[in-house]
VOMARTI-597464 format. One record per residue (C-alpha): residue number from 1; residue in one letter; y, z, x. Coordinates in pm, 1 decimal. Each point is the difference from the previous one (the first is absolute). Layout:
# residues N
<r k="NUM" r="A" v="Y" w="Z" u="X"/>
...
# end
This chain:
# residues 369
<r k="1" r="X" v="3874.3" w="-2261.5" u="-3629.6"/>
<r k="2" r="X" v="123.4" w="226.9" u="-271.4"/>
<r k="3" r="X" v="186.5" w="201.4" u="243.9"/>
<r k="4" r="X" v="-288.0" w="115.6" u="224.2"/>
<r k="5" r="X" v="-74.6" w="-145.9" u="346.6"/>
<r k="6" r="X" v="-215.5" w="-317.4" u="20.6"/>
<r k="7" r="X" v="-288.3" w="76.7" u="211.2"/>
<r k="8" r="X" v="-225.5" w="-249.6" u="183.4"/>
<r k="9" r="X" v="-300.9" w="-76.7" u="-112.2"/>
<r k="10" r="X" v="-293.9" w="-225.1" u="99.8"/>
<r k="11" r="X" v="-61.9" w="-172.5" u="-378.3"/>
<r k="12" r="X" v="-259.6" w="-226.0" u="-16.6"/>
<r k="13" r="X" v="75.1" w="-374.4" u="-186.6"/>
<r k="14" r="X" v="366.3" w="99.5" u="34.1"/>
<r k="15" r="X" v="298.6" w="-318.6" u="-63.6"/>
<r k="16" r="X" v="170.5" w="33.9" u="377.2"/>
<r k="17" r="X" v="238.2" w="-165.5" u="202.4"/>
<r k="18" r="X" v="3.5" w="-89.3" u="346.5"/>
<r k="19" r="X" v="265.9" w="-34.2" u="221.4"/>
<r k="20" r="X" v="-104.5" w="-382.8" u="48.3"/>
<r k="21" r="X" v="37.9" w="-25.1" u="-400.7"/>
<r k="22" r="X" v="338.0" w="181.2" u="16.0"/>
<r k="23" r="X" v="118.4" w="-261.7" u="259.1"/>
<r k="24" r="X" v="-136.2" w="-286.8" u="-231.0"/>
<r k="25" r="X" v="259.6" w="174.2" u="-257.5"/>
<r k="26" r="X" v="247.4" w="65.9" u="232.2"/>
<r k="27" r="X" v="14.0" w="-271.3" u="331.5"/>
<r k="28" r="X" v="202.5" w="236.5" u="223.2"/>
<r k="29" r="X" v="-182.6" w="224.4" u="-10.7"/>
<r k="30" r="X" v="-197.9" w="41.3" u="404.7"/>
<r k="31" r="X" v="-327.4" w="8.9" u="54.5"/>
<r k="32" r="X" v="-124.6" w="230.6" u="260.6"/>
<r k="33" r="X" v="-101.4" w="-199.6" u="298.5"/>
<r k="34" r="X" v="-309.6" w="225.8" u="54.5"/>
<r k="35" r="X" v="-148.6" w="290.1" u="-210.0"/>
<r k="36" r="X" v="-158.1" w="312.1" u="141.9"/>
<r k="37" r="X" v="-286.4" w="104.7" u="-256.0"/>
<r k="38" r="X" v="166.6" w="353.9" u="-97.2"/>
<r k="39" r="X" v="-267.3" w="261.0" u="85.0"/>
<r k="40" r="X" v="-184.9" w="-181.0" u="269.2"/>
<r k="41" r="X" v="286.2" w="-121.7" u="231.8"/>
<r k="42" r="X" v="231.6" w="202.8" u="-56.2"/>
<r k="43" r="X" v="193.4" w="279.6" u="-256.7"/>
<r k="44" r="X" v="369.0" w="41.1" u="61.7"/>
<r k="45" r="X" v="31.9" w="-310.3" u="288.0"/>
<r k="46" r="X" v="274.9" w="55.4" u="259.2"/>
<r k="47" r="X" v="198.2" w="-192.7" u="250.2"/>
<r k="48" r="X" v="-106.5" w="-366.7" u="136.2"/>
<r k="49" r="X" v="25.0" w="-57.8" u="328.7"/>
<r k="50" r="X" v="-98.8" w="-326.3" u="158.2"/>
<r k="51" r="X" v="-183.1" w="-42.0" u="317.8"/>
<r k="52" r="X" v="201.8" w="-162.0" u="251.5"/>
<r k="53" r="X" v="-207.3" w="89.1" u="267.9"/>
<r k="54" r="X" v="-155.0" w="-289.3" u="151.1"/>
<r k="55" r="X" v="-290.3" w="109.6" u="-3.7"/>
<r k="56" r="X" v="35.0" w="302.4" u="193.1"/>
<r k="57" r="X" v="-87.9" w="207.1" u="-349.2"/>
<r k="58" r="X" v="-338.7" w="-205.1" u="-42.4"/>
<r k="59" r="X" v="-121.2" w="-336.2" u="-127.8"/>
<r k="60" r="X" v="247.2" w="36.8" u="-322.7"/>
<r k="61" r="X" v="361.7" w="-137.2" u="144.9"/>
<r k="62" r="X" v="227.8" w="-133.9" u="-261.5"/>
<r k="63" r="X" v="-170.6" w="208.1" u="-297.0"/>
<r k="64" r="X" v="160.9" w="306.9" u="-174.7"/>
<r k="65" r="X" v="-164.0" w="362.5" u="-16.8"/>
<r k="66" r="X" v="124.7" w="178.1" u="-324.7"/>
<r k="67" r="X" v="-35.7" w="423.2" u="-10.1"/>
<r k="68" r="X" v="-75.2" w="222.5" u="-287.4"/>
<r k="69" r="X" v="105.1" w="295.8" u="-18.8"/>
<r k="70" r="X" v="-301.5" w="139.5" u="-284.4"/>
<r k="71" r="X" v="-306.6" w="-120.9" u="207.2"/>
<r k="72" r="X" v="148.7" w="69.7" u="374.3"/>
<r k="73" r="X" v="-46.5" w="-368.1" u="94.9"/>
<r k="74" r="X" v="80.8" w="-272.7" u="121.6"/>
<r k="75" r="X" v="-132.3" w="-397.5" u="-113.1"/>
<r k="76" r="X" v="83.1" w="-327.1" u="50.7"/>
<r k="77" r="X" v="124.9" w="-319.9" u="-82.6"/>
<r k="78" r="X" v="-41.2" w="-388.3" u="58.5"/>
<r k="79" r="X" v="264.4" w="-215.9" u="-175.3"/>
<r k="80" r="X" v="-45.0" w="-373.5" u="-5.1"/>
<r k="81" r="X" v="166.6" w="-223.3" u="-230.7"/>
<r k="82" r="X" v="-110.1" w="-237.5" u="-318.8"/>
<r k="83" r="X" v="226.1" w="-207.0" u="-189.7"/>
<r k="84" r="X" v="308.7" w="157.6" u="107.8"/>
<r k="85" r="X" v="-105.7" w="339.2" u="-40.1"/>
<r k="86" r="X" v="-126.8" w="281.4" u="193.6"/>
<r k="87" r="X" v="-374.5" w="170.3" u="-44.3"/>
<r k="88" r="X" v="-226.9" w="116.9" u="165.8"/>
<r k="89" r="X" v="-266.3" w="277.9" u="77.6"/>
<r k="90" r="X" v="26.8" w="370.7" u="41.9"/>
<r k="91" r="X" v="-219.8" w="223.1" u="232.2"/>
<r k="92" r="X" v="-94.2" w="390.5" u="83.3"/>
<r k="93" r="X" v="95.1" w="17.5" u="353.9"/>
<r k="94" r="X" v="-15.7" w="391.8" u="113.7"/>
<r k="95" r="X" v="-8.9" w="279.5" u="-185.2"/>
<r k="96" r="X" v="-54.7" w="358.0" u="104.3"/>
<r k="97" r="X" v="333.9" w="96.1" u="68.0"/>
<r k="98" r="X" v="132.7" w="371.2" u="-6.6"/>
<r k="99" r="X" v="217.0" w="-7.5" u="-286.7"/>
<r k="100" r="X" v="168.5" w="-272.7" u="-230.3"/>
<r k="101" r="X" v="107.1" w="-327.2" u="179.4"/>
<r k="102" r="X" v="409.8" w="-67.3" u="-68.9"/>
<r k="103" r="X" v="122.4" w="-138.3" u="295.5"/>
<r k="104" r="X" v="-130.2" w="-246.6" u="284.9"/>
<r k="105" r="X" v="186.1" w="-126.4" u="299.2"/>
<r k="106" r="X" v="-116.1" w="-140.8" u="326.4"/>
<r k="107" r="X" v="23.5" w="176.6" u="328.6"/>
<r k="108" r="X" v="220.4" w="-100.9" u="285.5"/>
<r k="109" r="X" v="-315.3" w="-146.8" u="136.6"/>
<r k="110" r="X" v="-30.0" w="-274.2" u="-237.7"/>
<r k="111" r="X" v="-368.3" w="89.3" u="-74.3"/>
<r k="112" r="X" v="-16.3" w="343.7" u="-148.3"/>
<r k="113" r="X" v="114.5" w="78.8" u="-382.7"/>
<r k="114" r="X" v="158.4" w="342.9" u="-81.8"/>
<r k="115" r="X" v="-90.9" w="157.8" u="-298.7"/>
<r k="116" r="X" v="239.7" w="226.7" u="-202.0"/>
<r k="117" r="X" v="-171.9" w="208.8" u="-254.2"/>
<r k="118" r="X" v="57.9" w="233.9" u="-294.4"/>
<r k="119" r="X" v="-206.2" w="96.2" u="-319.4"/>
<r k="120" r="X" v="392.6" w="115.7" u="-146.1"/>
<r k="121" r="X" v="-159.0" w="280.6" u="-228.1"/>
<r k="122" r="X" v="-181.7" w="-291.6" u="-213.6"/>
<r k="123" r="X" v="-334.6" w="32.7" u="233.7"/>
<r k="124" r="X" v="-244.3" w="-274.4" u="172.6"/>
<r k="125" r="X" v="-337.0" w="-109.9" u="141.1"/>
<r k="126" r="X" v="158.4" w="160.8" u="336.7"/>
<r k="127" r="X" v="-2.2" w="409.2" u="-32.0"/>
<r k="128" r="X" v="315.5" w="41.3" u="256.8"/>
<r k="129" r="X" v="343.7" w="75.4" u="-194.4"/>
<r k="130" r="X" v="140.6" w="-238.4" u="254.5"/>
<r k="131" r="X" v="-92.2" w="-192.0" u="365.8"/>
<r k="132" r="X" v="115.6" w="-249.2" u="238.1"/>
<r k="133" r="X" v="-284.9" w="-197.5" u="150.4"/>
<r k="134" r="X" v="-20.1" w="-331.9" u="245.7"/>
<r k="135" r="X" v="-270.5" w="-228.0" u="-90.0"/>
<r k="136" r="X" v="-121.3" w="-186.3" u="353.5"/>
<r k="137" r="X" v="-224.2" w="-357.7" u="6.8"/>
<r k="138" r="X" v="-271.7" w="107.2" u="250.5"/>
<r k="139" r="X" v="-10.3" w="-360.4" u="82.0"/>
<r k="140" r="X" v="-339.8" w="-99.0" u="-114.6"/>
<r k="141" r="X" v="-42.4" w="-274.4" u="-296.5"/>
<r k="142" r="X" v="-113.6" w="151.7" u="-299.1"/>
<r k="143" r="X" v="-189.7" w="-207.1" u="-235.0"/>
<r k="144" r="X" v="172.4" w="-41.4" u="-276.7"/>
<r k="145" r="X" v="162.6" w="-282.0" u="-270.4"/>
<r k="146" r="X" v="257.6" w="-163.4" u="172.6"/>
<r k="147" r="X" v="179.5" w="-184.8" u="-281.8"/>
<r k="148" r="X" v="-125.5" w="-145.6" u="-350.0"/>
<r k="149" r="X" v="154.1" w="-347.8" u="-141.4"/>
<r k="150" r="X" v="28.8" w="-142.0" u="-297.5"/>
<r k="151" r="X" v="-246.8" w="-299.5" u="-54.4"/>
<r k="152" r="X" v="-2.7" w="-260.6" u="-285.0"/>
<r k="153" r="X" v="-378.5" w="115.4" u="-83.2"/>
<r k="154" r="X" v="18.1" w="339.8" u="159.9"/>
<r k="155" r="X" v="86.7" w="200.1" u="316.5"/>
<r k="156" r="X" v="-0.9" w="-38.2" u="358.1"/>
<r k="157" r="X" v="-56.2" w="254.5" u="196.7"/>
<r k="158" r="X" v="137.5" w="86.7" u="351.5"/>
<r k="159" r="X" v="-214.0" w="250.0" u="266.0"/>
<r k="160" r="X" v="136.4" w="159.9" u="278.5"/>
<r k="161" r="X" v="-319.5" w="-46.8" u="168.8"/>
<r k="162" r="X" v="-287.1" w="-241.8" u="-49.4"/>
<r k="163" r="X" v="-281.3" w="34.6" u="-265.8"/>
<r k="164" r="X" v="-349.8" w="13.6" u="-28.5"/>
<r k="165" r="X" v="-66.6" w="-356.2" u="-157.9"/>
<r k="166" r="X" v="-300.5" w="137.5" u="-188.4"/>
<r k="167" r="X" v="175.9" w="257.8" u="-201.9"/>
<r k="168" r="X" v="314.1" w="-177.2" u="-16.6"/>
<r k="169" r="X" v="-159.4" w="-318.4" u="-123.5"/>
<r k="170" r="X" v="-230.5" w="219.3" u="-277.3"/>
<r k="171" r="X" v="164.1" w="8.5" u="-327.7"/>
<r k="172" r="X" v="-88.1" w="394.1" u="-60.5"/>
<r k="173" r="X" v="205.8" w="95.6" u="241.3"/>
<r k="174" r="X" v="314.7" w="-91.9" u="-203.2"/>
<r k="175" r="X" v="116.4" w="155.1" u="-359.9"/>
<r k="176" r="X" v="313.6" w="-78.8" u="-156.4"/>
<r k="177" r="X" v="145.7" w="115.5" u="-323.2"/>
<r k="178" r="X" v="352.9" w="-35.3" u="-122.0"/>
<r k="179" r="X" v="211.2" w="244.8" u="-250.2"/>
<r k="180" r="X" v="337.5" w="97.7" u="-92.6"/>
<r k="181" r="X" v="238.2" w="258.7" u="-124.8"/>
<r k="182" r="X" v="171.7" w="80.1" u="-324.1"/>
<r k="183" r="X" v="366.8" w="-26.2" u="-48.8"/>
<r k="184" r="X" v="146.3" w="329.4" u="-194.8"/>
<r k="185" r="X" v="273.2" w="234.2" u="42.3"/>
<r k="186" r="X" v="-259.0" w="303.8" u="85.3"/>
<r k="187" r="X" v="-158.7" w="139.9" u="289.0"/>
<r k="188" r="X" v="-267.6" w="-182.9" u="160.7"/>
<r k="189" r="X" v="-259.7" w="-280.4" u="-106.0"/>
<r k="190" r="X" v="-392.2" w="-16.8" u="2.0"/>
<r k="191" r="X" v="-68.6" w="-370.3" u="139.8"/>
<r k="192" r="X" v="-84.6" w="-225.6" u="-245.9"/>
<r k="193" r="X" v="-67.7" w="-348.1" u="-62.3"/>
<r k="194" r="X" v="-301.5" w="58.1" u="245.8"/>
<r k="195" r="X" v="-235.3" w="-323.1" u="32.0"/>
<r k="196" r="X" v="-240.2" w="-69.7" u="219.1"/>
<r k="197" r="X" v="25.0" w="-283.7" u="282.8"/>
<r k="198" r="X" v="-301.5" w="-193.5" u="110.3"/>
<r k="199" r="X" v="-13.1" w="-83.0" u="348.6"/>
<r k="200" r="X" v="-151.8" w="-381.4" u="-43.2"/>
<r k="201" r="X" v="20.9" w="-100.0" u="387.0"/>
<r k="202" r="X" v="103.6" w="86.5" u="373.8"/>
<r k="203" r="X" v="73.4" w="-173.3" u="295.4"/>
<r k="204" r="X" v="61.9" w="141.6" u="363.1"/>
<r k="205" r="X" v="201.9" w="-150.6" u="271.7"/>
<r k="206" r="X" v="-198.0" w="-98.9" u="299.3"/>
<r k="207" r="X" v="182.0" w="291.0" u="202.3"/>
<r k="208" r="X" v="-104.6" w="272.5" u="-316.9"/>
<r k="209" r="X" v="349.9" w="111.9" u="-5.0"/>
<r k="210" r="X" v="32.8" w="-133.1" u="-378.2"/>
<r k="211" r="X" v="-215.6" w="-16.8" u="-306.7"/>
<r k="212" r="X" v="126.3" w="-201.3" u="-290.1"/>
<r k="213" r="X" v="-162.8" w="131.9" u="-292.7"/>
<r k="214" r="X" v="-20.7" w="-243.8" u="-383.6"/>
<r k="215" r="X" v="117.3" w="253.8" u="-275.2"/>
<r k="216" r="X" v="-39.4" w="-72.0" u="-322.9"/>
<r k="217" r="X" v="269.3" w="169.1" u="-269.4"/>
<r k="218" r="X" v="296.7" w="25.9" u="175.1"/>
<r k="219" r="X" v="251.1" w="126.1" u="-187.2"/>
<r k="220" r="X" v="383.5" w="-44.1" u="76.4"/>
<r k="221" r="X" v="173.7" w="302.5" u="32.5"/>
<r k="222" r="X" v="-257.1" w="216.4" u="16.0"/>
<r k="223" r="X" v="-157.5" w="205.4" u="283.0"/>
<r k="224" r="X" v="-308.0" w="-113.4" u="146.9"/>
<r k="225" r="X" v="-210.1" w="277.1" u="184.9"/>
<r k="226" r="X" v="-207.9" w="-168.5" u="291.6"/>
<r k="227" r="X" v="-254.8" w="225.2" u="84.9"/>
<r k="228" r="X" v="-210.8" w="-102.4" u="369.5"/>
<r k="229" r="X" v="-253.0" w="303.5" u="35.6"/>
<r k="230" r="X" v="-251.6" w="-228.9" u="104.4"/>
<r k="231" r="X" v="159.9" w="-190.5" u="295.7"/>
<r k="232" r="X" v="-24.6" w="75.3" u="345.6"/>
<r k="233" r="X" v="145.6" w="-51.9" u="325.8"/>
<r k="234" r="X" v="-196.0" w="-255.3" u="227.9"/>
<r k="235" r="X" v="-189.1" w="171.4" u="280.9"/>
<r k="236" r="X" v="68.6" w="357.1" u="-59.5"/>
<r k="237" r="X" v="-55.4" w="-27.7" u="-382.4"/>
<r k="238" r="X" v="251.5" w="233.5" u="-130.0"/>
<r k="239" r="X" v="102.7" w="69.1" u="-332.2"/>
<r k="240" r="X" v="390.0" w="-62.8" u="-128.2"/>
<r k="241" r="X" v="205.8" w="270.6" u="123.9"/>
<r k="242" r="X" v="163.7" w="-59.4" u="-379.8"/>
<r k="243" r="X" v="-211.0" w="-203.3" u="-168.8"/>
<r k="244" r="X" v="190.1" w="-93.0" u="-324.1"/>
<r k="245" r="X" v="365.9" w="-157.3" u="-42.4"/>
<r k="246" r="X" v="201.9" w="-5.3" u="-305.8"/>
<r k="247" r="X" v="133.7" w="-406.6" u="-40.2"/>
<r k="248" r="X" v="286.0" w="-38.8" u="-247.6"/>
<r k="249" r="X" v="-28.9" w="-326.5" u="-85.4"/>
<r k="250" r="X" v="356.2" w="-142.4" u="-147.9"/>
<r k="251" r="X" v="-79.4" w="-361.4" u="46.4"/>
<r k="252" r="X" v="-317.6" w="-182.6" u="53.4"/>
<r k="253" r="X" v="52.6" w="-264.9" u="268.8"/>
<r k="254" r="X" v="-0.6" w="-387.6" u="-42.8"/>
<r k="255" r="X" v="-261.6" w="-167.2" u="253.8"/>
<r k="256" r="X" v="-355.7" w="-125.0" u="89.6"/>
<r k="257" r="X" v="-254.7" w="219.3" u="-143.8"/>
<r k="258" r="X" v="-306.2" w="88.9" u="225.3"/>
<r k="259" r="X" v="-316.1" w="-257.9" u="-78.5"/>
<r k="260" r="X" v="-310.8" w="90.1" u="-102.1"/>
<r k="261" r="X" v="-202.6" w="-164.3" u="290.0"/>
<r k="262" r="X" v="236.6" w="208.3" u="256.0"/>
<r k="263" r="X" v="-60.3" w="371.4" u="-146.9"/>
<r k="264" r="X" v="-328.8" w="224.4" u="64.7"/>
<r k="265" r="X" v="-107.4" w="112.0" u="-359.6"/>
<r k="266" r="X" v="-289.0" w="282.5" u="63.5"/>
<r k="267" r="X" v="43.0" w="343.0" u="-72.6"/>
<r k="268" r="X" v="-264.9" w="196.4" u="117.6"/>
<r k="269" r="X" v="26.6" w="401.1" u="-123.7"/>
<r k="270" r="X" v="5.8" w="282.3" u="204.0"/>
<r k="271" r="X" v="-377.2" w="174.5" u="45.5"/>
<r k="272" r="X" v="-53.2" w="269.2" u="-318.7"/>
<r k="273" r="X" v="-89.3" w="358.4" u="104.0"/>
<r k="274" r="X" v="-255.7" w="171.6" u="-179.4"/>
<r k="275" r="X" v="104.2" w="243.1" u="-201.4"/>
<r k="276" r="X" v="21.6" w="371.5" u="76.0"/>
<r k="277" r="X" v="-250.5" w="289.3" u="-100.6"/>
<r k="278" r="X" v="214.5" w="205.5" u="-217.6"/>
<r k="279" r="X" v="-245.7" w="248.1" u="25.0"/>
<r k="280" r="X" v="27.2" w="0.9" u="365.9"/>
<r k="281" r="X" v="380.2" w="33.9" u="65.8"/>
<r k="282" r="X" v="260.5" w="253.9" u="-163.9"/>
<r k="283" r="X" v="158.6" w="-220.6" u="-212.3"/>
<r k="284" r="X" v="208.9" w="308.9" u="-165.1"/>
<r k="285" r="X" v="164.3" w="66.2" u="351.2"/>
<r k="286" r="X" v="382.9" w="-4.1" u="-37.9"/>
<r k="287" r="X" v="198.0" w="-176.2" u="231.8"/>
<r k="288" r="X" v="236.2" w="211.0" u="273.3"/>
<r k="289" r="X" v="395.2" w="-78.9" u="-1.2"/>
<r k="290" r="X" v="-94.0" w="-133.7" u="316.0"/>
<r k="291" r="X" v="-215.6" w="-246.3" u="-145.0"/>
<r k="292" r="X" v="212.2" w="-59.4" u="-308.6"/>
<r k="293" r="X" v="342.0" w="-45.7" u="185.2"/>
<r k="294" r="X" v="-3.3" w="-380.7" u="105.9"/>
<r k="295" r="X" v="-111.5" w="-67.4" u="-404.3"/>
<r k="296" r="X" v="329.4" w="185.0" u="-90.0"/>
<r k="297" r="X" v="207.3" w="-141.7" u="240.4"/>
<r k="298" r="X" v="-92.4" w="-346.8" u="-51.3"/>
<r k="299" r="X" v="1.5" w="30.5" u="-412.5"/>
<r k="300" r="X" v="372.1" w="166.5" u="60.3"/>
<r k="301" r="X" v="-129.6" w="349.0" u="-168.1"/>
<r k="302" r="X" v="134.7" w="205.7" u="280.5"/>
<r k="303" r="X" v="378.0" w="-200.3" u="-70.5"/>
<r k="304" r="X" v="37.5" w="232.0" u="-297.4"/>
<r k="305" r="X" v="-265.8" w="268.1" u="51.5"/>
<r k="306" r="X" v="-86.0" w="273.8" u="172.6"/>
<r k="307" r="X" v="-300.7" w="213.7" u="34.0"/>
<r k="308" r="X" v="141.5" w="336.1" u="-76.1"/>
<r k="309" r="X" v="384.1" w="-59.2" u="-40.3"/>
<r k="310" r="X" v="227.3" w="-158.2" u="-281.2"/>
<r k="311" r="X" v="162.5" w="-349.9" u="117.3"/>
<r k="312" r="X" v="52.3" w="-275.1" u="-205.3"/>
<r k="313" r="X" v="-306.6" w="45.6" u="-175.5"/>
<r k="314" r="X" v="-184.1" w="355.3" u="-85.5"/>
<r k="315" r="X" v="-244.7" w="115.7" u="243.3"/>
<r k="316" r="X" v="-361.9" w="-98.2" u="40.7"/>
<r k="317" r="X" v="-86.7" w="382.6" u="-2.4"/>
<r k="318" r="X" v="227.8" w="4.1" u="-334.2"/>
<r k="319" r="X" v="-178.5" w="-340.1" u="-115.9"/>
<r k="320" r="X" v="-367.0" w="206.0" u="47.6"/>
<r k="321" r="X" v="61.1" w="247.4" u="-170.3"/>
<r k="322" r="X" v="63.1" w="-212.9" u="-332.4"/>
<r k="323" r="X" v="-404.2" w="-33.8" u="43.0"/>
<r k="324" r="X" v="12.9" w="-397.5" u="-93.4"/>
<r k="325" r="X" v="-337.7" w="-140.1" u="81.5"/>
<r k="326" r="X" v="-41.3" w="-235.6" u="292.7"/>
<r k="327" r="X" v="12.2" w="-315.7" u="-260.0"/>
<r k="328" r="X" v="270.5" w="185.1" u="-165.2"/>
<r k="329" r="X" v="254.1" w="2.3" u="339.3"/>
<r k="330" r="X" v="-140.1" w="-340.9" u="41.9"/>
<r k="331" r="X" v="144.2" w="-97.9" u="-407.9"/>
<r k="332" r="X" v="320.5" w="137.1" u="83.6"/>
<r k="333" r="X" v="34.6" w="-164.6" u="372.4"/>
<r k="334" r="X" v="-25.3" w="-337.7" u="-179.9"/>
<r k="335" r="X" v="244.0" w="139.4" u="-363.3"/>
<r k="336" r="X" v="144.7" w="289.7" u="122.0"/>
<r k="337" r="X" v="140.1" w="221.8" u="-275.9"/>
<r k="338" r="X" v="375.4" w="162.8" u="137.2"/>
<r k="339" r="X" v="45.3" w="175.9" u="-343.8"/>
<r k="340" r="X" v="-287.0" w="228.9" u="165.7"/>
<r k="341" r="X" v="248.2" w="95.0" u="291.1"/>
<r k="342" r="X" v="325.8" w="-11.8" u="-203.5"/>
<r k="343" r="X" v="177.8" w="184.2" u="249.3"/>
<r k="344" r="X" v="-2.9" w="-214.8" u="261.8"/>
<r k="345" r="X" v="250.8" w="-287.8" u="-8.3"/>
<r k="346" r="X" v="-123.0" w="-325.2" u="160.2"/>
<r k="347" r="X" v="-326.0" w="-107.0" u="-189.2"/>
<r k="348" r="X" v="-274.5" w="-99.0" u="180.5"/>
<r k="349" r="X" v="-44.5" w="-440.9" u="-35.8"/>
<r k="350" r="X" v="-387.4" w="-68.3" u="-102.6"/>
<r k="351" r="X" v="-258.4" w="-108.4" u="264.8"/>
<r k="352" r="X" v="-254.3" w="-223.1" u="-63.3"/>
<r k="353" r="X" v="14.7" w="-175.1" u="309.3"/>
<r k="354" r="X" v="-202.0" w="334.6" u="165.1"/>
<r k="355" r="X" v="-372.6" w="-100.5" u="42.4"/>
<r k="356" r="X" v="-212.8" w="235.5" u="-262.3"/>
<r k="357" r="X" v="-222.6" w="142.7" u="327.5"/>
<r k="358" r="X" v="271.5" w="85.5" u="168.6"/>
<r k="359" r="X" v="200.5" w="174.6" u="-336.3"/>
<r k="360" r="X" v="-348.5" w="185.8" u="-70.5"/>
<r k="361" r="X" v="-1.5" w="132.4" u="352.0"/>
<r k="362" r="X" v="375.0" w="137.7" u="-53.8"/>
<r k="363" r="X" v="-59.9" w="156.3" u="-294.3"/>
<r k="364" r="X" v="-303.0" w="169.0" u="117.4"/>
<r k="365" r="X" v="195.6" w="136.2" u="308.3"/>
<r k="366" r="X" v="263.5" w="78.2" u="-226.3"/>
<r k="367" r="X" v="-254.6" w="226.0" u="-275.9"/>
<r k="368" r="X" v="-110.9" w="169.4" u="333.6"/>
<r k="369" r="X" v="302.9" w="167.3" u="37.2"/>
# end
C-alpha cells in the first residue's frame, strides 16, 4: 500500500475473508481436507507419508503422519469422508526430534520410520544443523485418540484403549471450541472467528472404546478443537498421551441424532486447590531455559528464534536488551511490531493463540537475559 510492504497485523473488528468465503465466490476453488492450527501443529509442514504398516507401526494403520520442519515433529491424521468430501482430525504424534523433520520413509522392516532432517540455515525447535533418526513402536498401546467422526449433533470419538466410564461419561472432561483463519495475501493469521462449543451430552460404548459427545455450535468449515484432559484410561487411569485434536469440519453429516434419554448429562468439576501463600514461595524466581524450552517449542518460538544468535527472528538476548516489560513482550507476542526489527525480512505473524501464563513466563525468561 503506497509502495511500502503490507505487514500483518492482528486488527481487531477487521472485514476478512476466509478461504470458505473465497470458494463461495469462486466454486473451484479446494478446500483443504484437514487444517493443522499454524503454531500448535505445525510451522513449515513437510512430506505425508501414509502408514501402510499393518499395524506393525502401532494402533494407527491406514492414517497419515505429516512432518514439520519449524517444530521438529511429527503429527497425525484421520481422514474419513462426509458428503463426498474428505475431513477429518489432526494430531501431535512425537516431537523431540534432533533437528527439523523433511523427510520420512519406512524401513525395510515394515515397522520402523526414518527420519531425514535439516534446519537449512532457517533454524527449528531441534538445535542439530541436520540428523537422520529411526523412530521404533516399542510395542505397547499407548492411550491415545484413535480417530474422531463427524456426527449430525457432534463428535464421536474413537480410543485406542478403553475408558474410565466415570470421567468419560462426566461432561467436564470435554471442551470444544471452534475458529478459523483469515484469507489475505500476507504472512500468517491470528485465528479468528473463535466461539465457544457447549458439550450438551455423552454417551460411551459398552466396550469404552468410543464416546459420542452432543456439541452445540458447530460450524461448517471451521476447526473444532476437542480438548479430553479429563478422561482416563479404564484400570490404570491414565491421562491422554495428546489430549486435544484439531476437527475440520467441511460437512456436517445427515443422520439420527443421539436422544436425550440415551446420553449422561452431569458434569461434575475437578476438586479446587487452595490457593498459594505468596508470602511463602518466591514468586519472582525466573524460570531456567530448561524449564522454559518445551513452552518455546510447543508455541513455535524456537522456529524463528534463538537465544543468543540471529535466525529468522532477532535473538532473545537481542530482544532483552530492548528492556520491554514482561506485559510489554507479552503485547507484542499477540501484535508484534516488525517496523521495530526492520532489518530482518520475514515478519513475524501475530500470536494470540499462546496462553497469557505461558507468554508471561517467556517474557520473564527472556528480561532475565
Amino acid at each position: 500500500k503506497d509502495g511500502n510492504a503490507i505487514k500483518p497485523e492482528n486488527v481487531q473488528n477487521e472485514k476478512f475473508l476466509t478461504l470458505a468465503d473465497m470458494k463461495k465466490r469462486f466454486p473451484e476453488t479446494q478446500l483443504p481436507a484437514v487444517w493443522l492450527p499454524h503454531g500448535i501443529l505445525g510451522i513449515s509442514n513437510a512430506e505425508i507419508v501414509p502408514d501402510q504398516t499393518g499395524g506393525k507401526f502401532g494402533p494407527f494403520s491406514g492414517q497419515l503422519f505429516v512432518g514439520d520442519q519449524g517444530q521438529s515433529k511429527v503429527m497425525r491424521v484421520f481422514l474419513e469422508k462426509v458428503k463426498g468430501e474428505y475431513q477429518g482430525a489432526a494430531f501431535d504424534f512425537r516431537s523431540g526430534f534432533q533437528s527439523g523433520v523433511l523427510r520420512m520413509a519406512w524401513a525395510n522392516d515394515g515397522a520402523s520410520m526414518y527420519i531425514g532432517e535439516t534446519n537449512r540455515g532457517w533454524g527449528s525447535a531441534g538445535n542439530a544443523n541436520q540428523g537422520l533418526q529411526r523412530l521404533v513402536w516399542n510395542g505397547k498401546t499407548p492411550f491415545e485418540m484413535k480417530a474422531v467422526r463427524a456426527m449430525p449433533d457432534g463428535f464421536e470419538v474413537e480410543f485406542t484403549l478403553p475408558v474410565d466410564k466415570k470421567s468419560a461419561e462426566n461432561l467436564a472432561s470435554y471442551a470444544v471450541r471452534s475458529f478459523t483463519y483469515k484469507y489475505h495475501p500476507v504472512y500468517g493469521s491470528p485465528t479468528v472467528n473463535e466461539g465457544k462449543c457447549a458439550v450438551k451430552g455423552v454417551k460411551v460404548s459398552e466396550d469404552g472404546l468410543k464416546a459420542r459427545i452432543i456439541v452445540d455450535n458447530l460450524r461448517q468449515h471451521y476447526l473444532h478443537e476437542i480438548k479430553l484432559d479429563g478422561l482416563r484410561s479404564a484400570g490404570l487411569y491414565w491421562s491422554l498421551v495428546h489430549p486435544t485434536a484439531y476437527y475440520t469440519l467441511n460437512n456436517i453429516p445427515d443422520g439420527e441424532k443421539l436422544r436425550l434419554s440415551d446420553i449422561s448429562t452431569k458434569s461434575t468439576a475437578p476438586a479446587t486447590v487452595k490457593p498459594v501463600d505468596k508470602k511463602a514461595t518466591a514468586s519472582s524466581k525466573v524460570p531456567t531455559f530448561e524449564e522454559i524450552k518445551p513452552l518455546l517449542a510447543k508455541n513455535t518460538c524456537l522456529a524463528c528464534h534463538a537465544v543468543d544468535k540471529r535466525q529468522v527472528g532477532p535473538a532473545y538476548t537481542e530482544v532483552a536488551k530492548r528492556k520491554y516489560s514482561n506485559e510489554k513482550i507479552v503485547e507484542l507476542i499477540y501484535n508484534p511490531k516488525p517496523q521495530n526489527w526492520p532489518d530482518y525480512a520475514t515478519p513475524m505473524a501475530p500470536m494470540p493463540q499462546v496462553p497469557k501464563a505461558e507468554a508471561l513466563k517467556i517474557a520473564a525468561w527472556i528480561n532475565s537475559l
